[in-house]
C-alpha positions in Angstrom: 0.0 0.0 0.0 3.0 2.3 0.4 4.4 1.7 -2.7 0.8 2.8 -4.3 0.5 5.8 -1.8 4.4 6.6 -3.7 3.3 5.9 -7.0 0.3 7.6 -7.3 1.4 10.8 -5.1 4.5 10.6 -7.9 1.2 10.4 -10.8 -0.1 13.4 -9.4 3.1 16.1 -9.1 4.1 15.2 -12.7 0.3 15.3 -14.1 0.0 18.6 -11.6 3.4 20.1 -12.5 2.0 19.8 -16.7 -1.1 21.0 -15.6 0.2 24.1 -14.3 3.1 24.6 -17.2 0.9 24.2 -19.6 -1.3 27.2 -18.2 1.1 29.3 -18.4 2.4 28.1 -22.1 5.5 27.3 -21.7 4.9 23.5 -22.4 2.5 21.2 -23.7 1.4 18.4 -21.4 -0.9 17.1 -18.8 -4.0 15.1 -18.5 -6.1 18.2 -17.0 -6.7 20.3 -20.2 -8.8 17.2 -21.9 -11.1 17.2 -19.0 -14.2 19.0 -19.9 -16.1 19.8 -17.0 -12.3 21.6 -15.6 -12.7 23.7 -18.3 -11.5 27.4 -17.2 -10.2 25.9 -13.9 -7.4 24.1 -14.9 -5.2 26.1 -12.9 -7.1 25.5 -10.2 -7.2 21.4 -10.0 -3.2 21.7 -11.1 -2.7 23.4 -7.8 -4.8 20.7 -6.4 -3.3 17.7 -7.5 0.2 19.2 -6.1 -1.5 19.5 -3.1 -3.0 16.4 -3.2 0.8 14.8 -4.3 2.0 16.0 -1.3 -0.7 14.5 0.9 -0.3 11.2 -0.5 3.5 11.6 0.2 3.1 12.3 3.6 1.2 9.3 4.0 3.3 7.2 2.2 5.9 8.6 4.6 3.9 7.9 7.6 3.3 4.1 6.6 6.8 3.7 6.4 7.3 4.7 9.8 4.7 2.0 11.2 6.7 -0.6 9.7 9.9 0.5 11.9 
């Protein structure tokens, strides 16, 4: 389950990270911009999936600790 915490929290700052480069044009990525009901808030759910990355870190982190 830690490993999948990892992975997907890894998923979400790259898709997040696109997301948010791509708003601002200086690349040409990310999952976000072909979702159509996100349309106009883009920025928005970018920021959130970073967010979101970062939780999913921390709980991969804290998993990791209970197995000590």
């Amino acid at each position: 389950m830690r490993h999948l915490c990892g992975f997907l929290g890894f998923v979400a700052l790259v898709q997040g990270a696109l997301g948010i480069t791509n708003e601002f044009g200086w690349g040409d990525g990310g999952l976000l911009r072909h979702v159509a009901f996100l349309d106009g808030y883009e920025l928005f759910a970018s920021i959130a999936l970073l967010l979101f990355a970062f939780a999913l870190f921390g709980v991969s982190e804290s998993m990791r600790n209970q197995e000590k």
